[in-house]
C-alpha positions as CSV (number, residue, x, y, z in Angstrom):
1,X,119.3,170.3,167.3
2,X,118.2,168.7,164.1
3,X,120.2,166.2,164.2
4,X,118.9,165.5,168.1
5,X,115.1,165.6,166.3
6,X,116.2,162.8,164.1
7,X,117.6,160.4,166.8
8,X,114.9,160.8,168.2
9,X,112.6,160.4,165.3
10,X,114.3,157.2,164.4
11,X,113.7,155.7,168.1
12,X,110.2,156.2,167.5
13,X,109.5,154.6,164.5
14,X,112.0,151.5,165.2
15,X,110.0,150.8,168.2
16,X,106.4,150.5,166.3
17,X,108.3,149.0,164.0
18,X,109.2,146.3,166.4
19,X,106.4,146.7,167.4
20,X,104.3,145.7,164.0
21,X,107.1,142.8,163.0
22,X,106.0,140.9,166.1
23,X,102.5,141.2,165.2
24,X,103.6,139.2,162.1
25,X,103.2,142.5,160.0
26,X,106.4,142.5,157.5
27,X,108.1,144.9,154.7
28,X,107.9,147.9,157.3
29,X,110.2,150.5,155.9
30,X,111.0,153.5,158.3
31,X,111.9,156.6,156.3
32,X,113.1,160.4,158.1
33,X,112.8,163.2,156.0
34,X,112.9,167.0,156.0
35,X,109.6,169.3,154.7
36,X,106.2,169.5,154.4
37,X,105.0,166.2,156.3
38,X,102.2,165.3,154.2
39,X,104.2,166.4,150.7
40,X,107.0,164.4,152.0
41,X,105.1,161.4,153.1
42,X,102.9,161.3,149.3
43,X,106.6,161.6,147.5
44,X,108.1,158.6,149.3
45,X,105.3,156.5,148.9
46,X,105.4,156.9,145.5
47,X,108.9,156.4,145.2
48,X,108.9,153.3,147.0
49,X,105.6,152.4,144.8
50,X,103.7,151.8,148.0
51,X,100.8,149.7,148.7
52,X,99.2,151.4,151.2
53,X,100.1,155.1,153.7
54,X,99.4,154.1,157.3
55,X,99.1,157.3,159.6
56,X,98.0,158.7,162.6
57,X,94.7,160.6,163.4
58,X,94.4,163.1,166.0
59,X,90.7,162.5,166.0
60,X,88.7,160.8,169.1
61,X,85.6,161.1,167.3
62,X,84.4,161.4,163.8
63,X,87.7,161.2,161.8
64,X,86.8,163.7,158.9
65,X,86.2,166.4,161.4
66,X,88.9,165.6,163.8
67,X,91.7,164.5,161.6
68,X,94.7,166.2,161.8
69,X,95.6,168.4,159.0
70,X,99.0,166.3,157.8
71,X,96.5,163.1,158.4
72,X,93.9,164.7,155.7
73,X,96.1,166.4,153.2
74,X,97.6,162.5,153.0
75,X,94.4,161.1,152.8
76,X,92.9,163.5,150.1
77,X,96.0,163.1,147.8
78,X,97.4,159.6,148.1
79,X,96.7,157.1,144.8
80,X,96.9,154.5,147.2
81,X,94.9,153.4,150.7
82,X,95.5,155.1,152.9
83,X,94.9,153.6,157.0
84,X,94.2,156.7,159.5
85,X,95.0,155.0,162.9
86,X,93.9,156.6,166.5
């Protein structure tokens, strides 16, 4: 099963990566890990010394009151920018 998650983690995020690159974005790296998302998302960007977190919102509205709770643990902690995207 877990490995089953992670294909199909990995065809996500290479096609938004493909996505981005044709949009002339570059230095995308696509990373799957195991635990606490927003722990986990923190620790690799600062192991990869990161310029700026780029995640998803669950929000429609106001963003600090819709926000998903991975979404706003990231963007309390992180050091660096972080984008919340709709």
């Amino acid at each position: 099963y877990q490995a089953a998650l992670d294909r199909k983690a990995k065809t996500i995020l290479t096609h938004y990566k493909t996505a981005l690159t044709s949009k002339g974005l570059t230095g995308i790296k696509t990373i799957v890990r195991q635990g606490h998302p927003a722990e986990e998302i923190l620790k690799t960007a600062r192991e990869l010394k990161s310029d700026v977190i780029i995640v998803g919102s669950r929000g429609k509205r106001t963003a600090h009151l819709f926000m998903g709770s991975v979404s706003r643990e990231v963007a309390e902690n992180a050091n660096i920018p972080v984008l919340l995207v709709k």
